[in-house]
Gaussian input, Z-matrix of N, CA and C with variables (Angstrom, degrees):
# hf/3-21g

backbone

0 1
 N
 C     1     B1
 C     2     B2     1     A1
 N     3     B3     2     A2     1     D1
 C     4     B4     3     A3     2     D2
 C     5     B5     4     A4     3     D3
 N     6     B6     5     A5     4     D4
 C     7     B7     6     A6     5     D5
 C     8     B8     7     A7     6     D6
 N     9     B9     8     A8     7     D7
 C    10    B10     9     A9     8     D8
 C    11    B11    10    A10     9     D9
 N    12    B12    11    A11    10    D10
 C    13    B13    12    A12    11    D11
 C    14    B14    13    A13    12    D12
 N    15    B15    14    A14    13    D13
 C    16    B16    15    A15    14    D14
 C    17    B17    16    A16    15    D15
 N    18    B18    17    A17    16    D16
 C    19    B19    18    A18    17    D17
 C    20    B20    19    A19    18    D18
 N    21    B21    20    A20    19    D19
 C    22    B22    21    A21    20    D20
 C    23    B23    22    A22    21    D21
 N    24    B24    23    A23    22    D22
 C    25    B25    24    A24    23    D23
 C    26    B26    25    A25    24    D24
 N    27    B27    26    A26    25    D25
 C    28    B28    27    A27    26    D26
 C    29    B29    28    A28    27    D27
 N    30    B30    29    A29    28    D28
 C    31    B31    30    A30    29    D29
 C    32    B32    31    A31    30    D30
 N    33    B33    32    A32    31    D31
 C    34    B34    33    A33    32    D32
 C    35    B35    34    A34    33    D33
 N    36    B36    35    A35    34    D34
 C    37    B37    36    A36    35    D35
 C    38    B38    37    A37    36    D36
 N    39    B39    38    A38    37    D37
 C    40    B40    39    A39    38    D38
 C    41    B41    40    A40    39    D39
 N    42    B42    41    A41    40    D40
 C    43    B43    42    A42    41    D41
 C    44    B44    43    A43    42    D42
 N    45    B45    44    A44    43    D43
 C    46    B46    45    A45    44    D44
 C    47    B47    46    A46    45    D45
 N    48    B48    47    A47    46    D46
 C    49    B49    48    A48    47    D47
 C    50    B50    49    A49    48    D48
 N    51    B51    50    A50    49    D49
 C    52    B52    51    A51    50    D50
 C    53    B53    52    A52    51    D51
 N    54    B54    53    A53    52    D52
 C    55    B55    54    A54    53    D53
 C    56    B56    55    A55    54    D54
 N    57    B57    56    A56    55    D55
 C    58    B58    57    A57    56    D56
 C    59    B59    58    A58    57    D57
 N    60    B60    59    A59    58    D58
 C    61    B61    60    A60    59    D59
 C    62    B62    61    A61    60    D60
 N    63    B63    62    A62    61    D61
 C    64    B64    63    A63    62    D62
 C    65    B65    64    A64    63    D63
 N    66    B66    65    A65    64    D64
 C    67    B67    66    A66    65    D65
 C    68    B68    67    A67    66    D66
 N    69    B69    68    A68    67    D67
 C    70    B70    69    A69    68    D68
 C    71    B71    70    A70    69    D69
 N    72    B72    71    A71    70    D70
 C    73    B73    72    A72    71    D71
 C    74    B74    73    A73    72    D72
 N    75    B75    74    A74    73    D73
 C    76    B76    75    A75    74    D74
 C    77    B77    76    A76    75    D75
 N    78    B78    77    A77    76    D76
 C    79    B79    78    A78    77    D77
 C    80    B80    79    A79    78    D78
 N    81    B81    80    A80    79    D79
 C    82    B82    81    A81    80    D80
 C    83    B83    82    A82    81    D81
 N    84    B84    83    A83    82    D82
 C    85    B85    84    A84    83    D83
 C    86    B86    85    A85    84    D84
 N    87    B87    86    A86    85    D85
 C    88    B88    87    A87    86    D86
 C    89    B89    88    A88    87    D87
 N    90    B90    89    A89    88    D88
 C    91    B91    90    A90    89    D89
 C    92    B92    91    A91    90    D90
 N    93    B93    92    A92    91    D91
 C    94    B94    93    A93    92    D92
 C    95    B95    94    A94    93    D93
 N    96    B96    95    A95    94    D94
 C    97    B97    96    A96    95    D95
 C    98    B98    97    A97    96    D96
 N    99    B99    98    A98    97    D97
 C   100   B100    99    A99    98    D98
 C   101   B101   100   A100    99    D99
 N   102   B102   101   A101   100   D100
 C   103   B103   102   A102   101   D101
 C   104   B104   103   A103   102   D102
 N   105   B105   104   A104   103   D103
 C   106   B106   105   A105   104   D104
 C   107   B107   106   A106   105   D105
 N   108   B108   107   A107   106   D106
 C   109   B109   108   A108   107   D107
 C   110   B110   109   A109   108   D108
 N   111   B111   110   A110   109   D109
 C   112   B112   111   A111   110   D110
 C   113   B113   112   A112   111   D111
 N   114   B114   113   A113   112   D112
 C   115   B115   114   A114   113   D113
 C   116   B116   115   A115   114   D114
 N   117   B117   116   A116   115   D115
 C   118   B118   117   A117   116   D116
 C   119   B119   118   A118   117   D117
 N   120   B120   119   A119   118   D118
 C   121   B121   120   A120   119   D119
 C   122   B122   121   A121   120   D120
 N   123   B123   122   A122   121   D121
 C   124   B124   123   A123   122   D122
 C   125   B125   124   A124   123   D123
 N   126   B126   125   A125   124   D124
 C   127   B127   126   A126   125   D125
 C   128   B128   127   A127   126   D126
 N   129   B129   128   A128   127   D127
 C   130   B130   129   A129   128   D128
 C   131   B131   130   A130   129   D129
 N   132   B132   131   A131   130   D130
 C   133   B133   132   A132   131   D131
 C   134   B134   133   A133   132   D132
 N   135   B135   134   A134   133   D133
 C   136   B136   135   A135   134   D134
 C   137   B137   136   A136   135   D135
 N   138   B138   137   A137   136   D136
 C   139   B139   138   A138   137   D137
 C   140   B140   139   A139   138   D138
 N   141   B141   140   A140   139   D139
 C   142   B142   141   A141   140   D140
 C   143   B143   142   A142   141   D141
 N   144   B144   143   A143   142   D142
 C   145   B145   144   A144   143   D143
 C   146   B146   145   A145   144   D144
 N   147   B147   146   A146   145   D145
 C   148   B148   147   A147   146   D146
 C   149   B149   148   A148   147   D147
 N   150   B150   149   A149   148   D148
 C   151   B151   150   A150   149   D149
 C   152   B152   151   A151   150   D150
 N   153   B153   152   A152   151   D151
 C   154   B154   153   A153   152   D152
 C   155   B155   154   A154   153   D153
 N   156   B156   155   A155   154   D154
 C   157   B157   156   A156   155   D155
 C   158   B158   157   A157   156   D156
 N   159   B159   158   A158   157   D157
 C   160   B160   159   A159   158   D158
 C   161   B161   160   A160   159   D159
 N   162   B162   161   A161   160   D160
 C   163   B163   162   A162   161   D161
 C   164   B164   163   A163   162   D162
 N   165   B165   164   A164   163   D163
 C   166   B166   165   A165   164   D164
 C   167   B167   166   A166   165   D165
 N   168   B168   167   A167   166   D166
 C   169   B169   168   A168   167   D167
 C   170   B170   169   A169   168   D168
 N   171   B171   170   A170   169   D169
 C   172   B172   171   A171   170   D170
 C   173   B173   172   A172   171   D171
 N   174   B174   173   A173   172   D172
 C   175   B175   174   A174   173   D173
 C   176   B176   175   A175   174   D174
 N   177   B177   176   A176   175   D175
 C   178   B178   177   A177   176   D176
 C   179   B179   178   A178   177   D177
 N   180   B180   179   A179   178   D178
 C   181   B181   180   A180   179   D179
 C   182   B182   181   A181   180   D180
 N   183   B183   182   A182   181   D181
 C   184   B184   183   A183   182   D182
 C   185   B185   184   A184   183   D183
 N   186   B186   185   A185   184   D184
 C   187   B187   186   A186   185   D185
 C   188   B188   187   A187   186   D186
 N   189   B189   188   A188   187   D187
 C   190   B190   189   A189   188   D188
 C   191   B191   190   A190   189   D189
 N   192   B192   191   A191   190   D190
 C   193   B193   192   A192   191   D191
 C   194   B194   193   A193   192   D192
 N   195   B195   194   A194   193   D193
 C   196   B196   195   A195   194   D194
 C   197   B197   196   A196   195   D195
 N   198   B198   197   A197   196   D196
 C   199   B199   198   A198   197   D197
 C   200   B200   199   A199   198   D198
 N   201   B201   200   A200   199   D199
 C   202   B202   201   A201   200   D200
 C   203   B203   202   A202   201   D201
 N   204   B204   203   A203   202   D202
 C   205   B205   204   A204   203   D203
 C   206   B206   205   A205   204   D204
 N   207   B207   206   A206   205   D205
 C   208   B208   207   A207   206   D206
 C   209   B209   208   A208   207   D207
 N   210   B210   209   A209   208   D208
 C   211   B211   210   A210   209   D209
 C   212   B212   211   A211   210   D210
 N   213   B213   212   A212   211   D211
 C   214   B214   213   A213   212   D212
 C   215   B215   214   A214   213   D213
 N   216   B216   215   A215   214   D214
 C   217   B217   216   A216   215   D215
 C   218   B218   217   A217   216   D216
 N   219   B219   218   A218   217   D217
 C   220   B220   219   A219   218   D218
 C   221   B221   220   A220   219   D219
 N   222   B222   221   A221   220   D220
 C   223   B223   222   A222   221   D221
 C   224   B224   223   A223   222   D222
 N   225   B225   224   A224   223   D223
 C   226   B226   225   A225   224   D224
 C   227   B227   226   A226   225   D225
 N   228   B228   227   A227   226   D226
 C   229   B229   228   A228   227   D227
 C   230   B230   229   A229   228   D228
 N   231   B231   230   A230   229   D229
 C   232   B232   231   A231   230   D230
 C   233   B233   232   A232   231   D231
 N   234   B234   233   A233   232   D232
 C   235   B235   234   A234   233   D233
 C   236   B236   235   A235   234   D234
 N   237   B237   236   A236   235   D235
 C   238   B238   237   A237   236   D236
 C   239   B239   238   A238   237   D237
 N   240   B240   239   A239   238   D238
 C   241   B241   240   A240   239   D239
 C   242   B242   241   A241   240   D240
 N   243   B243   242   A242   241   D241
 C   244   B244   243   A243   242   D242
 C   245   B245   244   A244   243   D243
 N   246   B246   245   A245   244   D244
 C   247   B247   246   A246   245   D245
 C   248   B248   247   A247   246   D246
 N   249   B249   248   A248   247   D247
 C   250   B250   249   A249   248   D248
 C   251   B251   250   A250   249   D249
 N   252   B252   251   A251   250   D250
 C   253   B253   252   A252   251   D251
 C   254   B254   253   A253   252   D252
 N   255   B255   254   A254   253   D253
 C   256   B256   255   A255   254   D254
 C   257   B257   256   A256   255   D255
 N   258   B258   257   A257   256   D256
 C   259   B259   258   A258   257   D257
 C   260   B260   259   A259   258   D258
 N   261   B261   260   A260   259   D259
 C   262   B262   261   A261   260   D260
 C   263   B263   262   A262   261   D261
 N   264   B264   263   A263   262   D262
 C   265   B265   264   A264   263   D263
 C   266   B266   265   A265   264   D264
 N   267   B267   266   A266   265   D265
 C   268   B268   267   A267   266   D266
 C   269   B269   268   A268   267   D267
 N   270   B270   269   A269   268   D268
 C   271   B271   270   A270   269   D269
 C   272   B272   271   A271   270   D270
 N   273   B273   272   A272   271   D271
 C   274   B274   273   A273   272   D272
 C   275   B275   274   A274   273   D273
 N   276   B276   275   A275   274   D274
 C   277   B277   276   A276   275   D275
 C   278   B278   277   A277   276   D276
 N   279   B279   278   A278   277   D277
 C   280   B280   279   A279   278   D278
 C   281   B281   280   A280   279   D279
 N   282   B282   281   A281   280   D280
 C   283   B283   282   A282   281   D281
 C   284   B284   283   A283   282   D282
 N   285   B285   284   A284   283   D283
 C   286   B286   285   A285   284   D284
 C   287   B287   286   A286   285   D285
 N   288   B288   287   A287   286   D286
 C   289   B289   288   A288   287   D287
 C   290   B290   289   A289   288   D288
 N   291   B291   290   A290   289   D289
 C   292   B292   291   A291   290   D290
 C   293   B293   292   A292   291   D291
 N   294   B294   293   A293   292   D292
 C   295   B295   294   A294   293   D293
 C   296   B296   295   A295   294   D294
 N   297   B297   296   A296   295   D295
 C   298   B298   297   A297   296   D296
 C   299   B299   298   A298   297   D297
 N   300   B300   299   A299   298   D298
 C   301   B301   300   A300   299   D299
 C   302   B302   301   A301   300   D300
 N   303   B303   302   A302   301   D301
 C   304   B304   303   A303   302   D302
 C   305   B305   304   A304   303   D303
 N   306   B306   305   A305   304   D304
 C   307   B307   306   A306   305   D305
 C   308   B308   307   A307   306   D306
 N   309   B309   308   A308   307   D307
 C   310   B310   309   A309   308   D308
 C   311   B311   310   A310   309   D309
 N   312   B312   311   A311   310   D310
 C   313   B313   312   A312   311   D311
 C   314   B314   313   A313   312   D312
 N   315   B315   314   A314   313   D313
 C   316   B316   315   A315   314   D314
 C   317   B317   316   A316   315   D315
 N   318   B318   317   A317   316   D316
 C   319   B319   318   A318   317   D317
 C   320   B320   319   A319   318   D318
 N   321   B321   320   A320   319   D319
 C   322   B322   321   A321   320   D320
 C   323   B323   322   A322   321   D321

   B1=1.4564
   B2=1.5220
   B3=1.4047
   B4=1.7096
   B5=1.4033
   B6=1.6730
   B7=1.7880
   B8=1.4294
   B9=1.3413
   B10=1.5087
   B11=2.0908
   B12=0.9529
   B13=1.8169
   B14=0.9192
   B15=1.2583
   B16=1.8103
   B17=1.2619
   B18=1.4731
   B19=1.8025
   B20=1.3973
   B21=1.4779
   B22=1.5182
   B23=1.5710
   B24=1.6367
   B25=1.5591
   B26=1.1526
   B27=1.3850
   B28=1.6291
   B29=1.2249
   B30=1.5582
   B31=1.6595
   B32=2.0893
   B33=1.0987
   B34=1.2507
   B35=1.6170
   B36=1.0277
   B37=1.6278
   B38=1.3595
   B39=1.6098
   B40=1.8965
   B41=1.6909
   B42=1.5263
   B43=1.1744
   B44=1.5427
   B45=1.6377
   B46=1.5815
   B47=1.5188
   B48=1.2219
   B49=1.2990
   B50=1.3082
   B51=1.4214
   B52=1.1322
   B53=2.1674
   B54=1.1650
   B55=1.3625
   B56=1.6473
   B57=0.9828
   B58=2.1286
   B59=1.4000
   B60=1.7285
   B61=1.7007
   B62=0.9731
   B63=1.8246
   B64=1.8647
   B65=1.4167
   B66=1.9354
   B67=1.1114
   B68=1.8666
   B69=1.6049
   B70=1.1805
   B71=1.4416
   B72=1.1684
   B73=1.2830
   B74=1.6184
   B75=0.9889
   B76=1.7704
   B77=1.2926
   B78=1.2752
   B79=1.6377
   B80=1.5224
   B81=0.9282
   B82=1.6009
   B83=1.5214
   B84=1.6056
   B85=2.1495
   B86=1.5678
   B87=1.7313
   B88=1.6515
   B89=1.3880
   B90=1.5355
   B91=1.4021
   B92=1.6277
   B93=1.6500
   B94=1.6646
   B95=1.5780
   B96=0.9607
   B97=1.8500
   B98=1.5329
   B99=1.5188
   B100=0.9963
   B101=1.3985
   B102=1.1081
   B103=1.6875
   B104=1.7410
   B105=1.2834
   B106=1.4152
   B107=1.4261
   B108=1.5093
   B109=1.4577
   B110=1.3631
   B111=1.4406
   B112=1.5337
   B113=1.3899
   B114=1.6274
   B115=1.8980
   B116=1.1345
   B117=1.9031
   B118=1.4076
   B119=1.6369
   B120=1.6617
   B121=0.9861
   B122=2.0568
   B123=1.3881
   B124=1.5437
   B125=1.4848
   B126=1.7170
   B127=1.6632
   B128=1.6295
   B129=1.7654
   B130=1.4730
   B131=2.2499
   B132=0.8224
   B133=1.6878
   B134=1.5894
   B135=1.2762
   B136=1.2080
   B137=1.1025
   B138=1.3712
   B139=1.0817
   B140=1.6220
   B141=1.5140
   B142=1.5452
   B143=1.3671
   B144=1.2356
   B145=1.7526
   B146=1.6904
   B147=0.9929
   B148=1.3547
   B149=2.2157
   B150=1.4155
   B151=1.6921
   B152=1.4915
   B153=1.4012
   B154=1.2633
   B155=1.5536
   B156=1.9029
   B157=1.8923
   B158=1.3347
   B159=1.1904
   B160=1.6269
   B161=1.8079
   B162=1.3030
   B163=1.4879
   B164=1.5673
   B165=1.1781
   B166=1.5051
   B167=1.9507
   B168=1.2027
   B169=1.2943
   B170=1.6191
   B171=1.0793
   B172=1.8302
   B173=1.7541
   B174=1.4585
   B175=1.1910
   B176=1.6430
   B177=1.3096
   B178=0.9381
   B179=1.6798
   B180=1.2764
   B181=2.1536
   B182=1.4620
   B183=0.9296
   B184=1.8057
   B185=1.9394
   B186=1.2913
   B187=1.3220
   B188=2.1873
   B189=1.4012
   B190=1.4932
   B191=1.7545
   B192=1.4297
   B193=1.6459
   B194=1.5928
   B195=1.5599
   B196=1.2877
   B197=1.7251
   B198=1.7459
   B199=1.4927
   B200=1.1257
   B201=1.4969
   B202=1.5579
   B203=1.4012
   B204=1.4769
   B205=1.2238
   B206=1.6109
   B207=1.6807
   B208=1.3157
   B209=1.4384
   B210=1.3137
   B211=1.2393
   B212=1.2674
   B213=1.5452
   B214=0.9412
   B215=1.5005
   B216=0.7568
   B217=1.8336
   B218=1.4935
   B219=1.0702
   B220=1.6575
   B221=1.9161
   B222=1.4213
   B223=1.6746
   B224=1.2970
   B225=1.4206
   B226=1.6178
   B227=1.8210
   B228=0.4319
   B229=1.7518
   B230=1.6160
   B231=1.2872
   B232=1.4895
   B233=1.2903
   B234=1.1003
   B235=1.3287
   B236=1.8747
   B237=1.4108
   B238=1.3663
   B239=1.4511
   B240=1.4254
   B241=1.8864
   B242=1.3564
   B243=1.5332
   B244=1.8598
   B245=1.2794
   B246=1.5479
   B247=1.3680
   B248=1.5937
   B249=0.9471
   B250=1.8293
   B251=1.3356
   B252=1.3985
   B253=1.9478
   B254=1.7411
   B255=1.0622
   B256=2.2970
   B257=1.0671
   B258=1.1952
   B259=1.1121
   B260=1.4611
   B261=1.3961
   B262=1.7474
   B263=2.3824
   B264=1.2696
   B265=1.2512
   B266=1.1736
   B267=1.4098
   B268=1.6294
   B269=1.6600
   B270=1.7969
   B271=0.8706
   B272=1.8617
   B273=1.2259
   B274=1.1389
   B275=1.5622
   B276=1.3350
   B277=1.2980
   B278=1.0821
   B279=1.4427
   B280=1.6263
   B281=1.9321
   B282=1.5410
   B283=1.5822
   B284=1.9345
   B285=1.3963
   B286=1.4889
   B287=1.4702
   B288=1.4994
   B289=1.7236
   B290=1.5567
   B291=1.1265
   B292=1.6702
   B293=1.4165
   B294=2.0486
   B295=1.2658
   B296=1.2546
   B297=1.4764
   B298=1.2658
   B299=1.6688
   B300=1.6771
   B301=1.1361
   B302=1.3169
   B303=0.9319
   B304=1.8418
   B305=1.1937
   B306=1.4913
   B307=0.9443
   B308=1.3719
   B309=1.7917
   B310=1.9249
   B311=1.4035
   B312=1.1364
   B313=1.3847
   B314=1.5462
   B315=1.2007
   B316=1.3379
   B317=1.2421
   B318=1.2520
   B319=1.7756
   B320=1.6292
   B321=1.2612
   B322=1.4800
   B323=1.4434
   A1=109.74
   A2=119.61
   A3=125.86
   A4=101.61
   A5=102.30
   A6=80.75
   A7=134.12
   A8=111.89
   A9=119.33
   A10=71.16
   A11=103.78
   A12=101.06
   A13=100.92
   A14=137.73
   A15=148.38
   A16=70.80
   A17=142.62
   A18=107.04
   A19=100.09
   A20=108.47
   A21=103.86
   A22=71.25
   A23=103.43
   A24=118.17
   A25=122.41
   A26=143.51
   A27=146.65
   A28=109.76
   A29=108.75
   A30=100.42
   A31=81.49
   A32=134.94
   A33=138.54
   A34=106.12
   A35=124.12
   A36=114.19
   A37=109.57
   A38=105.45
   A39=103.58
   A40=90.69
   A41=95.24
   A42=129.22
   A43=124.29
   A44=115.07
   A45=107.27
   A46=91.66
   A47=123.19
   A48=137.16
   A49=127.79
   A50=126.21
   A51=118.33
   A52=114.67
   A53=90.52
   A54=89.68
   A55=109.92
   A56=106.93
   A57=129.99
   A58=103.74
   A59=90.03
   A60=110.53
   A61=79.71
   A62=87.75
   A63=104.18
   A64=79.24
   A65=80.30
   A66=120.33
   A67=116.14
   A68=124.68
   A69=128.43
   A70=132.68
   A71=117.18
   A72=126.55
   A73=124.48
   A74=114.62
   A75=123.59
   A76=101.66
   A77=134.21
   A78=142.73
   A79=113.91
   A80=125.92
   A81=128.37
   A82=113.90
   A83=89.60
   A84=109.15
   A85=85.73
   A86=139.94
   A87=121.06
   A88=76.78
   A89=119.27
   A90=146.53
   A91=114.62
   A92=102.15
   A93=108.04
   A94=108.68
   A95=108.37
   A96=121.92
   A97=90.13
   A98=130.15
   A99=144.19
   A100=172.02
   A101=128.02
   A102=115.85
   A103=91.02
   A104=117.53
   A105=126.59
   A106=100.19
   A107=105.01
   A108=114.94
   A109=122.56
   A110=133.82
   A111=116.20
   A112=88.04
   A113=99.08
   A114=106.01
   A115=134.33
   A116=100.30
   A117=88.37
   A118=99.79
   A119=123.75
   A120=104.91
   A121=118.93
   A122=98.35
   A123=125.79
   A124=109.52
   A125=123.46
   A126=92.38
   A127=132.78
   A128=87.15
   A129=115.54
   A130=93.26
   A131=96.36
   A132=110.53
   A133=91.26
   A134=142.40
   A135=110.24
   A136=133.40
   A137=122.33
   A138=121.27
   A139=97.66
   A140=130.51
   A141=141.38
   A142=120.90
   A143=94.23
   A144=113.36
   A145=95.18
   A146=129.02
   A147=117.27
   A148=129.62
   A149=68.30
   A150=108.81
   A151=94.84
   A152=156.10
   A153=131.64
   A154=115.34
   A155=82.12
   A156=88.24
   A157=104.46
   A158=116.21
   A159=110.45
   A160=103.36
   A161=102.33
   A162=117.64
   A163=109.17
   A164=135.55
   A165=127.29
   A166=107.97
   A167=103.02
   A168=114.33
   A169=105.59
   A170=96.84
   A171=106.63
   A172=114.21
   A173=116.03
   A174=121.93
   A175=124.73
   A176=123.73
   A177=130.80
   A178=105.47
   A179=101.83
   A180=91.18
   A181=113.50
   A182=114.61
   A183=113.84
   A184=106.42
   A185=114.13
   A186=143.18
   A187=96.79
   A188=105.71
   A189=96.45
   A190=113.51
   A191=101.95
   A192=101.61
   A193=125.31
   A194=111.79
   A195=102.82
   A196=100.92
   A197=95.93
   A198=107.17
   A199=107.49
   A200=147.70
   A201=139.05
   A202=113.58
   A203=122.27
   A204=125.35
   A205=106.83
   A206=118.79
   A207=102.16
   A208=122.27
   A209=134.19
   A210=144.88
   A211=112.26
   A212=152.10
   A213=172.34
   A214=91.57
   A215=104.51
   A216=115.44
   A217=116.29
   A218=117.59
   A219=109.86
   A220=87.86
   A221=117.81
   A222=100.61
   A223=118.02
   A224=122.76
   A225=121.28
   A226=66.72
   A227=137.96
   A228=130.82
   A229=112.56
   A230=119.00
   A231=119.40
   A232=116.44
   A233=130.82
   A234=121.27
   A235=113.05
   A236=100.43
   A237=106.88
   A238=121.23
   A239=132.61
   A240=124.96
   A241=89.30
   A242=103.78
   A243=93.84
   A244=91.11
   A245=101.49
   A246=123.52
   A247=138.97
   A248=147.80
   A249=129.25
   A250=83.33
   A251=152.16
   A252=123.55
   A253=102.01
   A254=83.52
   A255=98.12
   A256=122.07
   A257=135.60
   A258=129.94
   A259=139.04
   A260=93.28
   A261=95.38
   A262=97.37
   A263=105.19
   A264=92.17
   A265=106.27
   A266=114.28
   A267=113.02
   A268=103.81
   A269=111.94
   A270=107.68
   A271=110.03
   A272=121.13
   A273=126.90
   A274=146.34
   A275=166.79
   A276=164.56
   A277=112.36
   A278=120.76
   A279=97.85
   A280=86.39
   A281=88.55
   A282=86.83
   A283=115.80
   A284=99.46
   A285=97.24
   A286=128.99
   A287=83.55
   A288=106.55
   A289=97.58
   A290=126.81
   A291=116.50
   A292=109.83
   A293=108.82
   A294=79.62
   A295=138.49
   A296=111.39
   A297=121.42
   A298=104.60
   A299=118.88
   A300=124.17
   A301=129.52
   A302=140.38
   A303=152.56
   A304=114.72
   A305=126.27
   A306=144.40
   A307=127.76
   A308=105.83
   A309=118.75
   A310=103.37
   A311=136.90
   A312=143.01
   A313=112.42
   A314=133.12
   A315=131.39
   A316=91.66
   A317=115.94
   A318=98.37
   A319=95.67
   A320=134.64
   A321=130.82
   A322=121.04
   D1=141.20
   D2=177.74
   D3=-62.99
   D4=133.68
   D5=146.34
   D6=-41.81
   D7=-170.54
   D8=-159.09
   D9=-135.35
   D10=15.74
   D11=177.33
   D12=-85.70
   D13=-26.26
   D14=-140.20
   D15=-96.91
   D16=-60.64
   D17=-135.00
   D18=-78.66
   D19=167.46
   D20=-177.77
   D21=-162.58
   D22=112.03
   D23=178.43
   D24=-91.89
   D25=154.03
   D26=117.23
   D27=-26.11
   D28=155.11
   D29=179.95
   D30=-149.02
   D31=159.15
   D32=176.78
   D33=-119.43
   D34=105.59
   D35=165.12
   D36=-104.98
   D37=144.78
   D38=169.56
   D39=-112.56
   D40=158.17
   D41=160.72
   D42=-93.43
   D43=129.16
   D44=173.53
   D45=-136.29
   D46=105.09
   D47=-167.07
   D48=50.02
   D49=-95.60
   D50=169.24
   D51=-107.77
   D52=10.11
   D53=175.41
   D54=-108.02
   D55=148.25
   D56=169.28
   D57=-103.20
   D58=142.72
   D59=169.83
   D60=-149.38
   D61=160.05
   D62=165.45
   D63=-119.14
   D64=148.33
   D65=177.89
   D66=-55.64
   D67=108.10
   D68=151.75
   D69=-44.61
   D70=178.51
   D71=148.70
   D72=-159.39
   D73=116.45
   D74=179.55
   D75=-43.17
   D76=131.43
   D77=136.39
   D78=-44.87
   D79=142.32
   D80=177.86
   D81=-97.58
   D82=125.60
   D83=179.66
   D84=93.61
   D85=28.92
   D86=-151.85
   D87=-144.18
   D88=178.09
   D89=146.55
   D90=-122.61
   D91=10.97
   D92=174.51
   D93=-86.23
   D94=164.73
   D95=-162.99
   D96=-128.78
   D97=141.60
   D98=85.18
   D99=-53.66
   D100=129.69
   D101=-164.48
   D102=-57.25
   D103=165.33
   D104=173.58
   D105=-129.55
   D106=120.54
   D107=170.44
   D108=-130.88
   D109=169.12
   D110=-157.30
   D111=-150.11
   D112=147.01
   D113=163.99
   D114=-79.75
   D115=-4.33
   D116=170.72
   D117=-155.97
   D118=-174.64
   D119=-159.09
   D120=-98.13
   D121=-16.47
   D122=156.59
   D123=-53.73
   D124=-31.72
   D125=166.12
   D126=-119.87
   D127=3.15
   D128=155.62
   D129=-50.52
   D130=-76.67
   D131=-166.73
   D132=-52.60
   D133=-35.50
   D134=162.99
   D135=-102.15
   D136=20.65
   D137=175.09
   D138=-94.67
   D139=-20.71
   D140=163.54
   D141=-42.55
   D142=-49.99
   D143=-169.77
   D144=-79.58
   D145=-9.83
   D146=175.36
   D147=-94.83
   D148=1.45
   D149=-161.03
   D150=-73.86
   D151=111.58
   D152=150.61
   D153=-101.72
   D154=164.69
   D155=166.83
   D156=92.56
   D157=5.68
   D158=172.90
   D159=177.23
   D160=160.32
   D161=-166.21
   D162=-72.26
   D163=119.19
   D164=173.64
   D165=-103.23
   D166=168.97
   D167=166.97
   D168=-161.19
   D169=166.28
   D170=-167.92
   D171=-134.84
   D172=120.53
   D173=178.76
   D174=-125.71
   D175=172.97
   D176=-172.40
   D177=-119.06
   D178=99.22
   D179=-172.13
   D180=-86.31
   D181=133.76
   D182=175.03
   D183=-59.77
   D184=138.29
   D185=-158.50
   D186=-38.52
   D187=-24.51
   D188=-174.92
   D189=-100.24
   D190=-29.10
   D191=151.96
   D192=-62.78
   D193=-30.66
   D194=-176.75
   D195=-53.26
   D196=-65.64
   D197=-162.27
   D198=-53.90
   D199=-23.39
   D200=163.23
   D201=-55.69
   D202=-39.51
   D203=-179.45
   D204=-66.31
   D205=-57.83
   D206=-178.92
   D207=-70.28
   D208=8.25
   D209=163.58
   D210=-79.66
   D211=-41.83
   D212=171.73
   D213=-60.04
   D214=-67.28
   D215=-178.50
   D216=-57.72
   D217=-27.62
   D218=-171.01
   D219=-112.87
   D220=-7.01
   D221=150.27
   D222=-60.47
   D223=-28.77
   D224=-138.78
   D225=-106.13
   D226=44.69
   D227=170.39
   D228=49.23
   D229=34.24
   D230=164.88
   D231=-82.49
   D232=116.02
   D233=-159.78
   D234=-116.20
   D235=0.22
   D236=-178.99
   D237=-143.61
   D238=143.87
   D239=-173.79
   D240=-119.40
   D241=150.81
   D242=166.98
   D243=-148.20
   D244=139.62
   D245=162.99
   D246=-29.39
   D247=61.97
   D248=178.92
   D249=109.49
   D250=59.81
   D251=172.95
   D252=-80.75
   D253=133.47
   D254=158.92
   D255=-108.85
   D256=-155.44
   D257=136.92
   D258=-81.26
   D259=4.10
   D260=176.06
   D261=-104.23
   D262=-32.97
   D263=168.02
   D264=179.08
   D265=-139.52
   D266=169.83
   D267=-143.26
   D268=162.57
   D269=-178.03
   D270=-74.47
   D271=-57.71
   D272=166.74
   D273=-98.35
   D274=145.91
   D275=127.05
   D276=-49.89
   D277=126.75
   D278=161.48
   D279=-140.10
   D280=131.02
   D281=169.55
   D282=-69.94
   D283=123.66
   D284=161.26
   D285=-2.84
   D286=-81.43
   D287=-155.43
   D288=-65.94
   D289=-17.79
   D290=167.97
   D291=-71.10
   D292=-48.39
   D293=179.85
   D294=-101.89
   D295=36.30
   D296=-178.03
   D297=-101.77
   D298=-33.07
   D299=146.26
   D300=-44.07
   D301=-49.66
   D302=121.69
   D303=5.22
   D304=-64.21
   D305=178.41
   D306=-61.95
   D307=-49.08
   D308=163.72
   D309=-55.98
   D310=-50.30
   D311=-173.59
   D312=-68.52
   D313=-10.23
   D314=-174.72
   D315=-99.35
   D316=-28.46
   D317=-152.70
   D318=-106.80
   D319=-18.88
   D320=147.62
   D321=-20.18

């Protein structure tokens, strides 16, 4: 199996005045949330433009911002990121807590 070093994600945040979120995404038949992350930066940007009601922008975080962000995130009780989401689905799930476990273990 590849590392999980290789990915190097999109991340979408909106703006509603002076506060930031990153962009979620609902699971389908769920009321659970996922972080939404993308492989590249063409569907980060459309998955933005589909976003209303507030300002988005789309970045690429270097490997120690990502992992602060999904740490932050699986405090707030997010417990899952998924790959590419649309509205028909996503390419991947990945539970958090593996890959934040993943992550303690690499850097040991």
């Amino acid at each position: 199996m590849k590392p999980q070093q290789d990915l190097a994600p999109w991340i979408v945040t909106t703006h509603e005045g002076s506060a930031q979120h990153l962009a979620l995404w609902q699971l389908a038949d769920s009321s659970q949330m996922a972080i939404a992350l993308f492989s590249t930066r063409d569907k980060a940007l459309l998955y933005a433009a589909g976003l209303s009601g507030s300002e988005s922008q789309v970045a690429q975080p270097d490997r120690h911002a990502l992992l602060r962000i999904l740490i932050e995130c699986f405090q707030r009780q997010v417990e899952l990121a998924v790959l590419d989401p649309d509205s028909h689905g996503a390419q991947k799930i990945f539970p958090l807590r593996e890959v934040l476990r993943a992550a303690r273990e690499e850097l040991r």
